[in-house]
C-alpha positions in Angstrom: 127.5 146.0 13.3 129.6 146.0 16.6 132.4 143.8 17.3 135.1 143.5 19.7 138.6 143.7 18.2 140.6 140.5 18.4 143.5 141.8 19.7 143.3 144.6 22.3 138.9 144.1 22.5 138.1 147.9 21.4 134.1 147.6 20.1 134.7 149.4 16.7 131.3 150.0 14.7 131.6 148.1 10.9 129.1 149.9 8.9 126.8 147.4 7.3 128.0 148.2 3.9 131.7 147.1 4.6 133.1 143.9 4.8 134.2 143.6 8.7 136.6 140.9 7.7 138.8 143.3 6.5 137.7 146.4 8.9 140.7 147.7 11.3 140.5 149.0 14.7 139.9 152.4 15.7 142.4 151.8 19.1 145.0 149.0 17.9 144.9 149.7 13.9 145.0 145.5 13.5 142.2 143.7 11.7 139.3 143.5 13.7 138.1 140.5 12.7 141.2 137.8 13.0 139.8 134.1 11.8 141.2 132.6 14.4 140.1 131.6 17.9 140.5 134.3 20.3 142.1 133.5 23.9 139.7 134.7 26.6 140.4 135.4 30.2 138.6 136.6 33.4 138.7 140.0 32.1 137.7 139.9 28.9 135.7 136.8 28.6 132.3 138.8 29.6 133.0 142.2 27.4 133.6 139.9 23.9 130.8 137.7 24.1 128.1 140.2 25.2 129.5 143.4 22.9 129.7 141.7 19.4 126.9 141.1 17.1 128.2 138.1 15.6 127.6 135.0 17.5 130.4 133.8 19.6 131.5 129.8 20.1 133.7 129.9 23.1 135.7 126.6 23.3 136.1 125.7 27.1 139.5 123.6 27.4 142.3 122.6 29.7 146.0 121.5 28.5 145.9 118.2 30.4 142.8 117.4 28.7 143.5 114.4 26.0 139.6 115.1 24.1 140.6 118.9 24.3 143.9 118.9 22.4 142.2 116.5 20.0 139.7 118.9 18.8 141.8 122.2 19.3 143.0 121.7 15.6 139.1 121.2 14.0 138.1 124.2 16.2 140.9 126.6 14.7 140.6 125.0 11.2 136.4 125.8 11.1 136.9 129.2 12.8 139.1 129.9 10.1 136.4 128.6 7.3 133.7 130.9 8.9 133.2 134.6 8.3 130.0 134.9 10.1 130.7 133.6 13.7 133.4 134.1 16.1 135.7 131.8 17.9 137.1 132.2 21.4 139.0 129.8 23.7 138.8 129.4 28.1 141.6 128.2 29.5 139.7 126.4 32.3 142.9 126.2 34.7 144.0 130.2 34.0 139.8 131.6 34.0 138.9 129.5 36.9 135.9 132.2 37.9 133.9 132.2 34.2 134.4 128.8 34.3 132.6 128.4 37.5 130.4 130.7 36.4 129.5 128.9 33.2 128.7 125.9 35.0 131.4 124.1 32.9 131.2 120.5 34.1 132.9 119.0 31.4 135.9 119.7 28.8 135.8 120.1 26.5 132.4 121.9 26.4 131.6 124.4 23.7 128.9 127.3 24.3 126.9 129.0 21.7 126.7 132.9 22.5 124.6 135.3 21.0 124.4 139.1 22.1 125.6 137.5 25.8 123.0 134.8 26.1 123.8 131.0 25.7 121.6 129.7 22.9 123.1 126.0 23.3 126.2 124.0 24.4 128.0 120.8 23.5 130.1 118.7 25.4 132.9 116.3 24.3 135.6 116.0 21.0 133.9 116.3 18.1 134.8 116.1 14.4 134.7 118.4 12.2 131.2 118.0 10.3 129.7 117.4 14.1 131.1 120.7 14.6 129.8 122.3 11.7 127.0 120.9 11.8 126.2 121.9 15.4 127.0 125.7 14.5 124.1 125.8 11.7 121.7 123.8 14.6 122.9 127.1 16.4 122.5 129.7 13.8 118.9 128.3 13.2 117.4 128.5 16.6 118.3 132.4 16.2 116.1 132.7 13.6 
């Protein structure tokens, strides 16, 4: 398995007999895998959602946005529940470009990403059962 350090975005290879929760990077030496909602930007937005193999929900958000600091505390809280998806935050005012380029309409609007590609995308607050139970929605339309 491939994933993208949380911290300086190294891909470091987790052989599929070891727990990647607890794996450390090659580069950075901190955990790979963090449990918490990774801040994106311009730069690295593209690199962590196409170079991990676990499934990545990116939370696009701005700070003047009432709904989006709502649901910013039931987004960390299930990221830190799940093992098997990753979490990552857009700043929509500080990564004006992927937003553009997501077609983010919205916020907040949450994007499914699997290997790169969007499998599906919700917009608006939600709680968090809605949340979960959009993720396993998600996870079943991979297959």
């Amino acid at each position: 398995m491939h994933l993208a350090c949380s911290e300086c975005f190294a891909i470091n290879r987790i052989p599929e007999d070891k727990d990647h929760t607890q794996a450390r990077c090659g580069k950075c030496q901190n955990n790979v895998f963090s449990g918490e909602p990774v801040a994106l930007t311009d730069s690295t937005y593209a690199h962590y959602i196409q170079k991990n193999d676990l499934p990545v929900i990116v939370d696009f958000w701005a700070s003047w946005c009432g709904p989006c600091q709502a649901m910013a505390p039931v987004f960390t809280s299930v990221a830190r529940q799940s093992e098997t998806v990753l979490f990552a935050k857009v700043n929509t005012e500080q990564a004006q470009r992927i937003s553009a380029e997501a077609s983010i309409r919205s916020i907040p609007t949450l994007i499914f990403f699997h290997h790169g590609k969007e499998i599906d995308r919700m917009s608006g607050g939600l709680s968090e059962q809605q949340l979960k139970n959009w993720i396993m929605q998600c996870i079943q339309k991979l297959g």
